[in-house]
C-alpha angles and dihedrals in degrees: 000000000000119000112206121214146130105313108254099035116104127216097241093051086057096059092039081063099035080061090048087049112051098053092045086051100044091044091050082056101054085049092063100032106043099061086075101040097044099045096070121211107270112239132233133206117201133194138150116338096335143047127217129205133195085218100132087056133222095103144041128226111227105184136340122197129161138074098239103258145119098273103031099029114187109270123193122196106206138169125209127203106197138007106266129112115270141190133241122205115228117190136178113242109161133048110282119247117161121224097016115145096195101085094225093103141039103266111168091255126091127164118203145213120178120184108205115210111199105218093148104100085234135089114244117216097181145025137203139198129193131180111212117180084194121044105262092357116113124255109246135198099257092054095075098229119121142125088264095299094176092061104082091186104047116202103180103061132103152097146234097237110011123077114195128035133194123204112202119195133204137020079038132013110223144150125199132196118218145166104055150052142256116197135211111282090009123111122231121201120218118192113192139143126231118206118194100174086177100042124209132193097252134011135170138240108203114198129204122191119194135217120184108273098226 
C-alpha cells in the first residue's frame, strides 16, 4: 500500500514525530487544565454574623453551628494534624451593630466553643490561644480586641481537660490552657468569649497546641 505524503518525508520519521507530539500535546494540556482541578475551592464555613476558613492550613475545619450568643454560642469542630500552632480565620458577614444579643448581627460579642480533635499522634499537655487583628501582629489594647479583658472575673471560660487557665494582656492577648492532657484520638473543648468593642471586617485566632518538651 502506498502511503502519500510531502516528497522527502519518510514514513518512519512521521511516527517518530507523531510520538514526540502527542505527549507534548497532552502535557501542555494538563498545564492548562490541573491548576484548577488540583486547587481545590476553599471552603467556608458560615454562622451567625461571621464566617470562619482553614486558609492559612494545618488544620481542617469539620462543622460550625451557632449565632455567637449566650445561649447558642459558635461551636467549631476542627481536626489537627500535628502539634503546631495554627491559625483560624475569622470574617464579618453580616452589618455591624454593637451590643446586639440577637446574633444576627456583629455585634462585638461572640461567645465560643472549639472542639479540638487530636489527630496529631502526640499528647498534648497544654493549649494556647492568641487574637491577632493583623496576621502575626500582635493584638494591642486600643484595638479593641481581647478575651474579655475587661471582665477581671471571667465566667465563660474552661475546658474539658484542662483545669486551670491564664489570660496575658498587652503587648498580646492570649489565653493558655494548663494543667491536663489531651490524647491522641481524643477531643478537647475549649468555652471562651471574644469581645471586639471596635469591630473590624476580619480578625485571627491563632492555636497552639502543646506536647511535653522532653
Amino acid at each position: 500500500m502506498r502511503i502519500h505524503g510531502p516528497a522527502g518525508l519518510a514514513t518512519s520519521r512521521l511516527r517518530s514525530a507523531s510520538g514526540l507530539l502527542w505527549p507534548a500535546v497532552i502535557l501542555g494540556f494538563l498545564l492548562l487544565v490541573s491548576p484548577g482541578q488540583a486547587q481545590k475551592k476553599q471552603k467556608v464555613w458560615e454562622s451567625g454574623a461571621y464566617s470562619f476558613s482553614d486558609e492559612l492550613g494545618g488544620f481542617h475545619i469539620r462543622g460550625v453551628s451557632g449565632k455567637g450568643t449566650r445561649a447558642d454560642p459558635i461551636v467549631i469542630d476542627e481536626e489537627f494534624s500535628s502539634a503546631t500552632p495554627v491559625t483560624l480565620t475569622i470574617r464579618t458577614i453580616k452589618p455591624i451593630q454593637p451590643f446586639d444579643s440577637t446574633g444576627d448581627y456583629a455585634s462585638g460579642i461572640i461567645y465560643m466553643r472549639i472542639n479540638a480533635l487530636n489527630s496529631s499522634g502526640h499528647a498534648w499537655v497544654e493549649f494556647q490561644f492568641e487574637l491577632q487583628e493583623i496576621l502575626d501582629q500582635p493584638s494591642v489594647f486600643g484595638d479593641g480586641l481581647s478575651f474579655d479583658q475587661r471582665n477581671k472575673t471571667p465566667e465563660n471560660i474552661g475546658s474539658s481537660n484542662f483545669a486551670t487557665f491564664d489570660r496575658n494582656f498587652e503587648p498580646y492577648d492570649r489565653l493558655l490552657f494548663t494543667k491536663g492532657k489531651v490524647d491522641p484520638l481524643e477531643t478537647a473543648e475549649f468555652e471562651f468569649l471574644i469581645t471586639d468593642y471596635t469591630p473590624r471586617w476580619t480578625f485571627y485566632l491563632m492555636q497552639d497546641p502543646r506536647i511535653p518538651s522532653s
